[in-house]
N, C-alpha and C positions, 0 to 999 in steps of 0.2 A: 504493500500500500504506500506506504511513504522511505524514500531514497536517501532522505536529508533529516535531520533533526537539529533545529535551531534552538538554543536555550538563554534566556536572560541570565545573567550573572546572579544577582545580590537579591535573597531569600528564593531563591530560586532553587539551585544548585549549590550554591555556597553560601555560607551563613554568616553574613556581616549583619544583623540585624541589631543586633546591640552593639556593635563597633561605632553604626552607622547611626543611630540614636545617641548615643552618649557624644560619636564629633559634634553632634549639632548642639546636644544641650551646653557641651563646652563653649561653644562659640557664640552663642544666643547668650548665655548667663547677662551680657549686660549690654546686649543691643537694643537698641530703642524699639519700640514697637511691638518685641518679641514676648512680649508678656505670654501671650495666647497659647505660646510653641510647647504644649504639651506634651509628652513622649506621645500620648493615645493620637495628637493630632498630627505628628512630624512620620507616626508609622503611617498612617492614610495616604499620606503626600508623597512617601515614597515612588521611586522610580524615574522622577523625573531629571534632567541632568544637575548639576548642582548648583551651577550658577542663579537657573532658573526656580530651584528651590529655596535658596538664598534672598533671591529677590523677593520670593514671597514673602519669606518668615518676617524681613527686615521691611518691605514695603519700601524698597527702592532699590534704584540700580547702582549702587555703588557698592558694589558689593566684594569687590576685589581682597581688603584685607582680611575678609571672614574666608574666603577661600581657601588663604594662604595658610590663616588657623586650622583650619577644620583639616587639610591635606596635611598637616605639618602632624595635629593630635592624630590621626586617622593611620597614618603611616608608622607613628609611635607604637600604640598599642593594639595595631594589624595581628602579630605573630599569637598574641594571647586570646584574641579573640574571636577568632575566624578556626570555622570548623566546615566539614561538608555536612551537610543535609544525610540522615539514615538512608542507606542503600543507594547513593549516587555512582562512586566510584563500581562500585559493581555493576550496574546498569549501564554505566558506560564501556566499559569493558567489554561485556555481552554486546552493545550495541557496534563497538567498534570492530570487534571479531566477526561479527556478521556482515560489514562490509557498510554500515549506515553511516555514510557521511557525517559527520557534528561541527556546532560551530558554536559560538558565543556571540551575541548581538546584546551588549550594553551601552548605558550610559554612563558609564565611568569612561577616566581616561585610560588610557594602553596601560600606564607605569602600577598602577592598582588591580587592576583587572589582571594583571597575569600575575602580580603578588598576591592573587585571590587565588588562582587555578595554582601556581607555584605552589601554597602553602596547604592548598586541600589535593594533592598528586592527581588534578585532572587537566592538567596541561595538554600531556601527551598523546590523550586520546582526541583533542581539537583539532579538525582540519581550519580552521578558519576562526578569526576574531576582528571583528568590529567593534568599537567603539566612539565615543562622540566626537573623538580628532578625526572621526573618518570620513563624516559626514556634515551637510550642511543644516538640516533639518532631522532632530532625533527621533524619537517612540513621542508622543505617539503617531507621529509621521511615517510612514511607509518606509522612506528609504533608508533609514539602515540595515531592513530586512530584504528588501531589493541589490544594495550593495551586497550579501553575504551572498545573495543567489547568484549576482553574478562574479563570485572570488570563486564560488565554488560549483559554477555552471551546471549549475540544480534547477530544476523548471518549478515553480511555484505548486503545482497539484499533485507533484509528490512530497511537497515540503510540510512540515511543523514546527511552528513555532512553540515554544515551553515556556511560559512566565508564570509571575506572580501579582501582577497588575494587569489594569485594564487598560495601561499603556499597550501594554504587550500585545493583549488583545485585539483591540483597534488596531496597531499597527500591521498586525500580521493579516486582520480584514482587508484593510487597505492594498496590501502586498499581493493577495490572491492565496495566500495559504492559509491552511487550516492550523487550528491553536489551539492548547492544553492548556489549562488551568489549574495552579496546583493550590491543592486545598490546608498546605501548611503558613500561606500567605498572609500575613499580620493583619490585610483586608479580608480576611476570611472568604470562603469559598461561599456564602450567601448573596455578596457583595458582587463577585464576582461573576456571577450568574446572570447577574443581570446585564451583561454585556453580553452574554451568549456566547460562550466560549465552544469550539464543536469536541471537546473531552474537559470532564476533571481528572486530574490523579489524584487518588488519599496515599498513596506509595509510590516512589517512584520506580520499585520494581514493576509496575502495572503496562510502565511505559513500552516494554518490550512486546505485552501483546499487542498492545494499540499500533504497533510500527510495522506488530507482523512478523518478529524474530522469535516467535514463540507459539 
């Protein structure tokens, strides 16, 4: 059924969730406006690139030196706190021995993104990685999932895209491919439904039959 399997990075596949919660409360603690930036509200918001998340929280676009904070704590306390997700690395494994293309389509930059897959051993089963230097327009805009089909000249209706938002979602609608929903997602799998995803996973050993390697 499907030839490719496209996956978001962060609570997706690898587990920066509270990496990625604590850079921002570090960085928010004494920005203006950020009263609001709730842990409960900053996991909802997830997914989008960071600048663009940034500009939320603060409610403006200057947002340059919370960048520099948040990359600077985020890259600190990476090693301790980044783990993979229950049965990835084996899924992916099975998945790559079976000949299923994979790739990674996020919004992080390159230097994070592969200190993600570097510190959880799923590097080496990626054919391909995109991220937000790669692209003009991110999730939930088509092309980043456009670009990885064409890194990895994959036709879209064999393809899947695997998130944890409705970035994901949408963008993988937009793309022409079909999209998995994983139900470990901080927005919960209720939430997520309502974008119509065409699979949930609650495991992501599930993912092998859905691909058809099992």
């Amino acid at each position: 059924m499907f030839t490719t399997v496209l996956f978001d990075l962060d609570g997706t596949i690898v587990d920066t969730n509270e990496l990625i919660i604590r850079s921002f409360m570090h960085v928010l603690k004494d920005a203006p406006h950020a009263e609001s930036c709730s842990r409960e509200f900053i996991a909802q918001s997830m997914g989008l690139p960071l600048r663009e998340q940034l500009e939320v929280y603060t409610k403006s676009t200057e947002v340059e030196p919370y960048i520099k904070a948040y990359r600077a704590y985020n890259e600190t306390h990476h090693e301790r706190l980044v783990k993979s997700f229950p049965h990835v690395k084996e899924t992916l494994e099975a998945l790559h021995e079976a000949g299923i293309r994979l790739g990674v389509v996020t919004s992080k930059i390159k230097k994070t993104a592969v200190m993600g897959l570097q510190a959880t051993g799923l590097l080496p089963y990626m054919d391909t990685l995109v991220t937000e230097e790669d692209v003009q327009r991110g999730k939930p805009d088509p092309e980043p999932i456009r670009k990885a089909l064409a890194l990895l000249d994959a036709s879209p209706e064999h393809t899947l895209m695997v998130g944890d938002s409705h970035y994901d979602i949408l963008s993988a609608r937009g793309a022409g491919v079909a999209s998995a929903a994983v139900s470990w997602s901080l927005k919960g799998e209720a939430y997520l439904k309502t974008f119509s995803p065409d699979f949930v996973i609650r495991d992501m050993r599930e993912l092998k039959r859905t691909v058809g390697v099992e």
